[in-house]
KEKE-3310 file (N, C-alpha, C; in steps of 0.2 Angstrom, whole numbers, plus 5000, padded with zeros to 4 digits):
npx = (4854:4867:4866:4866:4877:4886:4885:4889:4902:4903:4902:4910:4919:4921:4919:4933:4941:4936:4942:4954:4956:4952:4966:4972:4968:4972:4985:4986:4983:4991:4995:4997:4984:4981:4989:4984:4969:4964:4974:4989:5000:5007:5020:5015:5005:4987:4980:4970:4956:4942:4926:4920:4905:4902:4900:4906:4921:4921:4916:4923:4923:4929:4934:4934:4949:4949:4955:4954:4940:4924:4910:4894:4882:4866:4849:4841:4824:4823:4826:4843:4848:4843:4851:4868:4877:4882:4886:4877:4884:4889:4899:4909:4901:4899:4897:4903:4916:4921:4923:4930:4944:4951:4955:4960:4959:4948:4930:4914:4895:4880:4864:4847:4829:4814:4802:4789:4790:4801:4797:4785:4793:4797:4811:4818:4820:4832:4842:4843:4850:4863:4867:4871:4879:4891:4894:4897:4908:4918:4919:4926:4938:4937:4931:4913:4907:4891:4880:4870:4857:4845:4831:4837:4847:4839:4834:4844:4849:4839:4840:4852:4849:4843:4851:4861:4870:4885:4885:4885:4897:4905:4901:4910:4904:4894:4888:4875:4868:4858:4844:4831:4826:4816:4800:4786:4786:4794:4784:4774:4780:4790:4790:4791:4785:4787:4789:4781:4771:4776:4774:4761:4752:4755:4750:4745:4752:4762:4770:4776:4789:4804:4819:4825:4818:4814:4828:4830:4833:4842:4857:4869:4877:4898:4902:4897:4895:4886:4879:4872:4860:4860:4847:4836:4823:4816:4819:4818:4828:4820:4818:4827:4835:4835:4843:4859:4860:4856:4863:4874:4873:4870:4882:4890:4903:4903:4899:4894:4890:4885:4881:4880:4869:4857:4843:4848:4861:4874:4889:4903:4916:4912:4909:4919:4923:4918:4920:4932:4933:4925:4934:4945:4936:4935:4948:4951:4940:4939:4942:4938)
npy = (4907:4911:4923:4920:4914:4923:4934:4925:4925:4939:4942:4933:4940:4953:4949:4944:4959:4965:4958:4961:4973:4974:4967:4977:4987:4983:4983:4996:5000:5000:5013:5033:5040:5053:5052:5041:5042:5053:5059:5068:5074:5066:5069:5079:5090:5090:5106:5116:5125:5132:5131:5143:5157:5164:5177:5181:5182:5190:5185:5174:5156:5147:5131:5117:5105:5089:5079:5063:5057:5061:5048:5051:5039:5032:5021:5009:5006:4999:5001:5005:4993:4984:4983:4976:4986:4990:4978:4966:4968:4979:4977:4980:4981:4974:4985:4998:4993:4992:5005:5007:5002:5005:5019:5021:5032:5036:5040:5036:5038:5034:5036:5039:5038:5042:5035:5040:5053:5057:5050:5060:5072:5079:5083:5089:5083:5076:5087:5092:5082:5081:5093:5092:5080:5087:5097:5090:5079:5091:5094:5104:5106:5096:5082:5078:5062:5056:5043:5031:5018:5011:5017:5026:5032:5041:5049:5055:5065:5072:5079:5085:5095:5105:5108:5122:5132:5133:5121:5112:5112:5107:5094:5083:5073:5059:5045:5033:5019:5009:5017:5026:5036:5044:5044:5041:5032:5024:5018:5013:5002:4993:4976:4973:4967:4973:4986:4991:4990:5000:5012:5012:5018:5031:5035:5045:5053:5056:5062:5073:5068:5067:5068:5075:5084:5089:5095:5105:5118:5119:5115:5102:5088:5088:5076:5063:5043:5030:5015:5002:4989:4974:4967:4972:4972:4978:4993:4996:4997:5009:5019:5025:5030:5043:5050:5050:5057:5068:5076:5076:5085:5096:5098:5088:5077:5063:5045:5029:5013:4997:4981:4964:4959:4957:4969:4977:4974:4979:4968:4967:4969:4974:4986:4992:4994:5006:5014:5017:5021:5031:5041:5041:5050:5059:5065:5070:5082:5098:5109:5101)
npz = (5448:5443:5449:5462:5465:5463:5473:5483:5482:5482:5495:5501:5499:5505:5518:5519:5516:5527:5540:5534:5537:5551:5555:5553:5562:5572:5572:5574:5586:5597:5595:5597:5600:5596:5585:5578:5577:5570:5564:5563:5572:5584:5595:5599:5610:5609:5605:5615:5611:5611:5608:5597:5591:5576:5579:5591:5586:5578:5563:5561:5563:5576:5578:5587:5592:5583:5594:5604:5605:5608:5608:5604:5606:5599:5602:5598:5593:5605:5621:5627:5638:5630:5620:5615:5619:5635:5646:5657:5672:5670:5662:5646:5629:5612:5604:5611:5611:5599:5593:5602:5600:5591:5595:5610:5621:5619:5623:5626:5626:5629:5624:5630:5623:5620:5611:5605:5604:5597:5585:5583:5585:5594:5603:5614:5624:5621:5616:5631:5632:5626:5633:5641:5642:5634:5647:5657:5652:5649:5636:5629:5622:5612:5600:5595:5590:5582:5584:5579:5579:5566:5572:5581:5573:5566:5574:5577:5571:5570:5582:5582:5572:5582:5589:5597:5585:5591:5598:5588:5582:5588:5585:5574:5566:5558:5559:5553:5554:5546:5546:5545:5534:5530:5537:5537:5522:5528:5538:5528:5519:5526:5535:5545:5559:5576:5571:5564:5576:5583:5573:5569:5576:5572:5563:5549:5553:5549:5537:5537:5542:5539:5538:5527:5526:5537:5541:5529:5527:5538:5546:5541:5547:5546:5541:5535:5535:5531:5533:5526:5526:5516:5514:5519:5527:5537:5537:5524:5510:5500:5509:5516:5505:5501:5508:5509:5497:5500:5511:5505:5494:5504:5509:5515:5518:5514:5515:5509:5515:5511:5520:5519:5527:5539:5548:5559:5574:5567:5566:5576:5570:5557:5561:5567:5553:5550:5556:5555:5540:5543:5550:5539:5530:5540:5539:5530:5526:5522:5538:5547)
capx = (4860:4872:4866:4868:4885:4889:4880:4892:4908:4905:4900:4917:4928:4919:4923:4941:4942:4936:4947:4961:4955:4954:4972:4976:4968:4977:4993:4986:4980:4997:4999:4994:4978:4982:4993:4982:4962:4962:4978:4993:5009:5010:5022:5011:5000:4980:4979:4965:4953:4937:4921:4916:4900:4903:4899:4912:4927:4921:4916:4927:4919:4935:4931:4939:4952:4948:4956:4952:4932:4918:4906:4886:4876:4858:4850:4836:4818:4823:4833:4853:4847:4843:4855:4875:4882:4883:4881:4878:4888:4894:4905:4907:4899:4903:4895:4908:4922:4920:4926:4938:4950:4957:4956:4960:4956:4941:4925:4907:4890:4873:4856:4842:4824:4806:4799:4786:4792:4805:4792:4780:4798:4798:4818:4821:4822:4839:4846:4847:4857:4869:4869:4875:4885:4896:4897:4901:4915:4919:4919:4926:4942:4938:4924:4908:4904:4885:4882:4863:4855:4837:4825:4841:4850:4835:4834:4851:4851:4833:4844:4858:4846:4840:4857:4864:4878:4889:4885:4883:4903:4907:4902:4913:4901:4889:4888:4871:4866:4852:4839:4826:4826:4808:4796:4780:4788:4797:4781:4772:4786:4793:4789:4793:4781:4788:4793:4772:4766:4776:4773:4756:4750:4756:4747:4741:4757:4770:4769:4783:4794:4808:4826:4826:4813:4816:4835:4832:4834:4849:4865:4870:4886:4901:4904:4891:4894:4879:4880:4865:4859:4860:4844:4835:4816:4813:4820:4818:4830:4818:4814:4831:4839:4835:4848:4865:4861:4852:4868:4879:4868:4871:4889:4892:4907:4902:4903:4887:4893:4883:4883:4878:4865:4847:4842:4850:4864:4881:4895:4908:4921:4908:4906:4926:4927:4914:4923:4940:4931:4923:4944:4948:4933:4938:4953:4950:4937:4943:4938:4940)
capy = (4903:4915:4925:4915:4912:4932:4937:4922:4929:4947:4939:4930:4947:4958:4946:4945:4965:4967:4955:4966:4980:4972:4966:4985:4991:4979:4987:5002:4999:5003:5021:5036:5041:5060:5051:5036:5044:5061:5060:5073:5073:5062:5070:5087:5089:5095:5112:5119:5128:5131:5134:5150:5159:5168:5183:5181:5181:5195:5183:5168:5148:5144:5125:5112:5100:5082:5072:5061:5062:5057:5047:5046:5031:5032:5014:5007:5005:4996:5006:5001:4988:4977:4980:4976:4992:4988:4971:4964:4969:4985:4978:4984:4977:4974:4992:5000:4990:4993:5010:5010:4997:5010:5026:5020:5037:5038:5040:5034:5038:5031:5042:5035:5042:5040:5033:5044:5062:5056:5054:5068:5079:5083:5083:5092:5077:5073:5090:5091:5076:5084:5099:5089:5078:5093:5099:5082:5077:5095:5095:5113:5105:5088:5083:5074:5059:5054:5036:5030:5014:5013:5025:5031:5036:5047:5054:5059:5070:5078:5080:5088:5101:5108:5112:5131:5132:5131:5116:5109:5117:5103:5089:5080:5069:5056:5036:5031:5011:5007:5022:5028:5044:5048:5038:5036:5027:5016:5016:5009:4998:4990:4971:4972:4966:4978:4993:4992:4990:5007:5017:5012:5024:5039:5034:5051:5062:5055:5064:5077:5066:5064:5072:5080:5091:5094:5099:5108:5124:5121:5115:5095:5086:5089:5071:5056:5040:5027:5007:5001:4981:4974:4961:4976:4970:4982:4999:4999:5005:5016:5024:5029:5030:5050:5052:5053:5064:5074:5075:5078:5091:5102:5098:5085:5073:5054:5038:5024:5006:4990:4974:4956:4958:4959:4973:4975:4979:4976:4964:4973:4971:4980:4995:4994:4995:5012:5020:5019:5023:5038:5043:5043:5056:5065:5068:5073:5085:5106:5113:5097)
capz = (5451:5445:5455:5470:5465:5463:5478:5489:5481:5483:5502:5503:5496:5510:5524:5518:5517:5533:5541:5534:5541:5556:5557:5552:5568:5580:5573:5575:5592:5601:5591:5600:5600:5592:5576:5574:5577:5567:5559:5567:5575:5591:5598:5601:5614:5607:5607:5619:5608:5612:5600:5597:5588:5571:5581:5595:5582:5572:5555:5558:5567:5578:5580:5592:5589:5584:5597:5610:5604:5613:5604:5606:5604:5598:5601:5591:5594:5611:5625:5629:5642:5624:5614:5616:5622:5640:5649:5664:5677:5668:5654:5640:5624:5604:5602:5612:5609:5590:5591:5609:5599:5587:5599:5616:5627:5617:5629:5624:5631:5627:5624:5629:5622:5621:5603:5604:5606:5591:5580:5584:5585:5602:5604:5618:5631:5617:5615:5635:5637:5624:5633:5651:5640:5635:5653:5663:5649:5647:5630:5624:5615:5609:5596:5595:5586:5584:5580:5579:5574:5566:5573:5582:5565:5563:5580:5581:5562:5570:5587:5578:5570:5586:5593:5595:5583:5595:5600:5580:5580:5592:5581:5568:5561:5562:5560:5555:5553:5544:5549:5539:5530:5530:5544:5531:5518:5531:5541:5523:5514:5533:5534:5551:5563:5578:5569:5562:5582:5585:5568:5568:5582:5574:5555:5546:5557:5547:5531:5536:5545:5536:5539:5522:5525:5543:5539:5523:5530:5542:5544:5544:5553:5539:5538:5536:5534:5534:5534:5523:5525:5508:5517:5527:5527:5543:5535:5517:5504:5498:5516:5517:5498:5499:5516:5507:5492:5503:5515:5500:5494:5509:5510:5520:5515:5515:5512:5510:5515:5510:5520:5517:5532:5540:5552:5567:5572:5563:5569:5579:5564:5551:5567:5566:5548:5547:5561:5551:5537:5547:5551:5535:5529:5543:5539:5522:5526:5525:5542:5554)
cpx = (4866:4872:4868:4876:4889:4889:4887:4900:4908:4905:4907:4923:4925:4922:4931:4944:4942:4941:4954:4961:4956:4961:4976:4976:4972:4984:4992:4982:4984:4999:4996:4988:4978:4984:4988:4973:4961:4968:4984:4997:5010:5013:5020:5008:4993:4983:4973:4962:4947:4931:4919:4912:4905:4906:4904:4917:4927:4921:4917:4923:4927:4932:4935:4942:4948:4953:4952:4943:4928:4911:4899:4883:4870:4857:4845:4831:4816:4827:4839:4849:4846:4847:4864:4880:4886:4882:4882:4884:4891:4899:4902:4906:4903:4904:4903:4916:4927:4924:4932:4944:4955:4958:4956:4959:4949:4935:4917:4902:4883:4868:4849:4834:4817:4805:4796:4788:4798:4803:4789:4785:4798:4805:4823:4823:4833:4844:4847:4852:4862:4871:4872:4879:4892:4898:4899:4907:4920:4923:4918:4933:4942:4930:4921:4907:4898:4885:4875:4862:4847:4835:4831:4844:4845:4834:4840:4854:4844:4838:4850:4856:4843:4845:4858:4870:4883:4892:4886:4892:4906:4906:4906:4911:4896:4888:4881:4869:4858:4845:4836:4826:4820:4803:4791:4783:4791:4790:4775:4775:4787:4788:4789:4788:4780:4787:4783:4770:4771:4773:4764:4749:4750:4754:4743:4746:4763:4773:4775:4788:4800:4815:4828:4824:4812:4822:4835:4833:4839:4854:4864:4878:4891:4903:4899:4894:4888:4881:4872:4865:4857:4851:4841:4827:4812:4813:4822:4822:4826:4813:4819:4837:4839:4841:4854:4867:4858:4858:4874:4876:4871:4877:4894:4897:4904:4900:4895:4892:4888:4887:4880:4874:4859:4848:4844:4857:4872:4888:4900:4915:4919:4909:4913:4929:4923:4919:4929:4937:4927:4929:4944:4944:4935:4946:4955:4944:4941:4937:4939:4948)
cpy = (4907:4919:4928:4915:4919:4936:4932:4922:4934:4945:4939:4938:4952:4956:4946:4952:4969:4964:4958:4971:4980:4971:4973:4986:4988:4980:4994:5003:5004:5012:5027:5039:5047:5057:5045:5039:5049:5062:5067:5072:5070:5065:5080:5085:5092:5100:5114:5125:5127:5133:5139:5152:5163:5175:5186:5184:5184:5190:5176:5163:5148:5138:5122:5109:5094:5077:5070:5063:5058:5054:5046:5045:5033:5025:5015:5010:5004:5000:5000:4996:4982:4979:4979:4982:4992:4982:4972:4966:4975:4984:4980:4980:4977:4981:4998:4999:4991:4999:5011:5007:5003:5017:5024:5025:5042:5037:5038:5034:5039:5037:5037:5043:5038:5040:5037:5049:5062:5055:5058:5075:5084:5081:5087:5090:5078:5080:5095:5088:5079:5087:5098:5086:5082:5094:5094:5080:5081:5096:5102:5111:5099:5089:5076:5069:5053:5048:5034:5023:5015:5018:5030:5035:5042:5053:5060:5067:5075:5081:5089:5095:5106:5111:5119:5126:5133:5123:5110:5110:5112:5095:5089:5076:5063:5050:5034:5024:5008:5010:5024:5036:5049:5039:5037:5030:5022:5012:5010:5003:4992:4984:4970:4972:4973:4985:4996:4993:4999:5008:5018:5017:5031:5039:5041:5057:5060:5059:5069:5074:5062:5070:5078:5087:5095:5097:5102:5114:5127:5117:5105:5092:5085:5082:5065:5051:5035:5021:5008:4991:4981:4967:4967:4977:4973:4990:4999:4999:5013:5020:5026:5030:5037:5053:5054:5057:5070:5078:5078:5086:5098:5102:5095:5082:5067:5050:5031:5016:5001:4984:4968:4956:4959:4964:4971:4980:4974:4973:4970:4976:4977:4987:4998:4997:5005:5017:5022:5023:5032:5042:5045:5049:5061:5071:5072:5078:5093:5107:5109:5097)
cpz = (5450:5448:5462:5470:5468:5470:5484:5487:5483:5492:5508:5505:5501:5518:5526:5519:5524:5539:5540:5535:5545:5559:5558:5559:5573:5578:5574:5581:5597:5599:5595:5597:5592:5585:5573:5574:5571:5563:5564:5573:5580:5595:5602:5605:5612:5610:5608:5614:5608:5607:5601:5593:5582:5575:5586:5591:5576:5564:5554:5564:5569:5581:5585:5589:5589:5588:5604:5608:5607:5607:5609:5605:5603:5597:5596:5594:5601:5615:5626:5629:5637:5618:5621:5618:5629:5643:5653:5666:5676:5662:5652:5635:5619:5601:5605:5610:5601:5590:5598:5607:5596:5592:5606:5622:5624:5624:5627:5629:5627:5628:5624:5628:5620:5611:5602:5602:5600:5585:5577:5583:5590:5605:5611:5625:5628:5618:5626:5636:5635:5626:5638:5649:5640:5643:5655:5657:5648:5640:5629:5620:5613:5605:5598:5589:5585:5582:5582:5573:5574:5567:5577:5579:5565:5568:5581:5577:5568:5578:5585:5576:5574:5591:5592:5588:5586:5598:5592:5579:5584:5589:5575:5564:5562:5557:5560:5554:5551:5547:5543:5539:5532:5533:5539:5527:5522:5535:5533:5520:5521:5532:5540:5558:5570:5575:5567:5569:5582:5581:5568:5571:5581:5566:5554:5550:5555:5541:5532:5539:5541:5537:5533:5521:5532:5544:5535:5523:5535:5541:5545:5547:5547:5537:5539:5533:5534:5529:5532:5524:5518:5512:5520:5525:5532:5541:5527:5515:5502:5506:5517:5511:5497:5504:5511:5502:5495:5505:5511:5497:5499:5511:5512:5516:5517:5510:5513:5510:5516:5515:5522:5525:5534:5544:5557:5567:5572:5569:5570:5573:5558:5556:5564:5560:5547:5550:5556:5545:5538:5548:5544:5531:5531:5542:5532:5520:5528:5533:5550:5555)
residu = (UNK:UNK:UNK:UNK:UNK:UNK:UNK:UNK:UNK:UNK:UNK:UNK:UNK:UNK:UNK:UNK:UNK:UNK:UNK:UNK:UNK:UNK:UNK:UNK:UNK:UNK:UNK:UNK:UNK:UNK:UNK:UNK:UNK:UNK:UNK:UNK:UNK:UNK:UNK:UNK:UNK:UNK:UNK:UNK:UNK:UNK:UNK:UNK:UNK:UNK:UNK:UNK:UNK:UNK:UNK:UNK:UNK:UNK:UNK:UNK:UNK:UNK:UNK:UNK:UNK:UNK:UNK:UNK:UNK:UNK:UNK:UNK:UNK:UNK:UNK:UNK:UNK:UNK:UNK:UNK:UNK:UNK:UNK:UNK:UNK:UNK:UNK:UNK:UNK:UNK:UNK:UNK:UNK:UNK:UNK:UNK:UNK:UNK:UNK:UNK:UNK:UNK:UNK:UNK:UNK:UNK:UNK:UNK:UNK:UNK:UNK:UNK:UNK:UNK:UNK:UNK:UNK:UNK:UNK:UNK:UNK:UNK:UNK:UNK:UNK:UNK:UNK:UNK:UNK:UNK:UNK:UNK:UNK:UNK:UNK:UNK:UNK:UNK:UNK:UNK:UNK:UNK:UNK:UNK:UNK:UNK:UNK:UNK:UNK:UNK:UNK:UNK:UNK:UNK:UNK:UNK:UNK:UNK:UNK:UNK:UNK:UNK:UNK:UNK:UNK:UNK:UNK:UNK:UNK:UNK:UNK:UNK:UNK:UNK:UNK:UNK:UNK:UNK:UNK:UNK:UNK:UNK:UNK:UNK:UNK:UNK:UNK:UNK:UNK:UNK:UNK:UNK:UNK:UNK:UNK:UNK:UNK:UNK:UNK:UNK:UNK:UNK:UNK:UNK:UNK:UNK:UNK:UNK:UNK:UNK:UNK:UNK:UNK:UNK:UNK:UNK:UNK:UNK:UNK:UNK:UNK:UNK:UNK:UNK:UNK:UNK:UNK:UNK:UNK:UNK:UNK:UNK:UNK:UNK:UNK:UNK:UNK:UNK:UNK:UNK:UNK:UNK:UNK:UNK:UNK:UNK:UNK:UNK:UNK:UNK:UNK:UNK:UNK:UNK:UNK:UNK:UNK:UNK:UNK:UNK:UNK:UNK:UNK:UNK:UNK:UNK:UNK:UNK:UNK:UNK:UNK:UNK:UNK:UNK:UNK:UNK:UNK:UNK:UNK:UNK:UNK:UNK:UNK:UNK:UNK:UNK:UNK:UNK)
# end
């Protein structure tokens, strides 16, 4: 019972927090984009820097600036057309909305991809769309920020891994929500009716699928956040409790945030509060 009690206080004091986070960003709605996204002087205009190779610049990565960033969506299990990114008619959803409040010339653009070929790690449908992305937003001074729920979190890390460096020099980090680390343990542990009809089809091929073991050898996005459900009966804790020390491990900065919810995907306030919480890493990261 005390428990219970602890559990519907900590509940309360999460709600309360977010709500003043909330208020923050609608004062910080009207602020220019460059002073209130990434942090840096308003009254400057970005400076045009393009990414370059070690190799170009004799030794030195000359990155892009962070403003104005394009964020890309990885959905679930389901494509867009079932989740809230888009609706009818062309609005815009909770998903977009979430991050367009605080950054108003922010730009967003959804990845759609094949379950299959994401588990088996056939990535190459995902690391063209990036590569068109880039060219149609002309992304060579503004940065990339991935943001993946479930199977998409996972997709977007083995995505990431398969880029040039050059293109990996264009990301600023990545937003993952409740995505599993390693696909056996999620596919044994998960209680989840769905998530069993896929995984079940690729039983005896999952034994290396897990982002630890497929990035252990290259590079990851310097800033990671990840939104964990304290209730997440579809994607385990322990199918993705090995992500952020792994993520640390390699360098990354980040931030793990619990909350009071079941699998899915997080209330536009929780998106809003990651994102700020993705802001403030950033800007406390050497490099971005």
């Amino acid at each position: 019972m005390t428990s219970q009690k602890a559990r519907k206080a900590q509940k309360a004091l999460n709600v309360f927090n977010v709500l003043n986070v909330f208020s923050a960003a609608l004062l910080l709605a009207s602020a220019p984009l460059s002073a209130q996204a990434f942090g840096g002087d308003s009254s400057k205009k970005p400076e045009t820097v393009v990414a370059k190779t070690a190799a170009e610049t004799g030794g030195k990565r000359i990155l892009p600036v962070i403003s104005e960033p394009v964020v890309i969506y990885f959905h679930g299990l389901y494509s867009n057309s079932a989740e809230p990114f888009c609706l009818p008619g062309g609005k815009k959803g909770l998903i977009f909305n979430a991050f367009k409040l605080n950054s108003p010339s922010l730009e967003m653009k959804s990845f759609e991809y094949d379950n299959g070929k994401v588990i088996t790690g056939d990535y190459a449908d995902l690391v063209q769309q990036f590569d068109s992305c880039v060219k149609d937003f002309g992304i060579n001074n503004r940065r990339i920020i991935l943001v993946g729920v479930s199977l998409g979190g996972y997709a977007m890390f083995q995505m990431y891994n398969k880029l040039s460096d050059s293109a990996k020099d264009l990301v600023a980090g990545a937003i993952c929500v409740g995505c599993p680390e390693n696909l056996d343990t999620c596919f044994r542990k998960t209680r989840s009716g769905p998530v069993l009809d896929v995984y079940k089809s690729f039983d005896g091929q999952l034994t290396d699928k897990s982002i630890s073991k497929q990035l252990a050898a290259g590079r990851v996005p310097p800033v990671v956040v990840f939104v964990r459900f304290h209730e997440d009966t579809s994607v385990p804790h322990a199918a993705n409790r090995a992500l952020i020390p792994f993520m640390k491990k390699k360098g990354a900065n980040c931030l793990e945030i619990e909350i009071e919810d079941k699998h899915g995907i997080p209330s536009q306030l929780n998106l809003e509060h990651a994102y700020q919480q993705f802001k403030a890493l950033a800007n406390n990261t050497p490099g971005l």
